[in-house]
N, C-alpha and C positions, 0 to 999 in steps of 0.2 A: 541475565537479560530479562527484561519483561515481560509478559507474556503480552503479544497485539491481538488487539480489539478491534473490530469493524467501527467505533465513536473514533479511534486517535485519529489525528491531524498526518496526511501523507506526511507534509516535510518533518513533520516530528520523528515519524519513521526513520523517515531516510536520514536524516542527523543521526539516529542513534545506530541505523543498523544500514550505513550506505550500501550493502549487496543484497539488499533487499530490490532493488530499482529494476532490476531483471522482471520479478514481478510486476511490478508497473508496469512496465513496458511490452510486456507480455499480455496484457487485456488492454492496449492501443494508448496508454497514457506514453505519450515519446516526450513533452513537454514538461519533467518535472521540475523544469530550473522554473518556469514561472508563476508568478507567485497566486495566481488562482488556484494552478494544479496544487500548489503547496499546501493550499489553504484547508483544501476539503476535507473531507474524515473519508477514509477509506470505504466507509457505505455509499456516502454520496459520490464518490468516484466511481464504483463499481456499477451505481446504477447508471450515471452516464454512460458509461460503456458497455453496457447490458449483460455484464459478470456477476455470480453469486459471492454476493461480500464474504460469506461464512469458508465458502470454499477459499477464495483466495487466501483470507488470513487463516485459513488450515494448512493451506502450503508456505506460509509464511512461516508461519509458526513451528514448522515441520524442518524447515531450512535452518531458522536460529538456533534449534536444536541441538544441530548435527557440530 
């Protein structure tokens, strides 16, 4: 698997790694069917919702892992 980056596209994510969405939804993203949410890059998500991009994809990246 790839390693994720705070630049990739959410729905790029979540195409590649759908149990990823837990995360999302976890820092208030509950919408990722639409296609705004889908659009973003995981930085600009994160600031929307006032989360540290580095952390989130450190937990991301911590879960594809395992």
């Amino acid at each position: 698997m790839t390693q994720i980056t705070k630049d990739m596209i959410v729905g790029d994510v979540l195409d590649m790694a759908p149990s990823t969405a837990e995360y999302f939804f976890a820092i208030g993203m509950h919408c990722l069917g639409c296609p705004a949410s889908r659009g973003e890059s995981i930085e600009q998500a994160c600031r929307v919702h006032g989360v540290d991009a580095d952390e989130l994809v450190a937990k991301i990246n911590e879960h594809l892992a395992k």
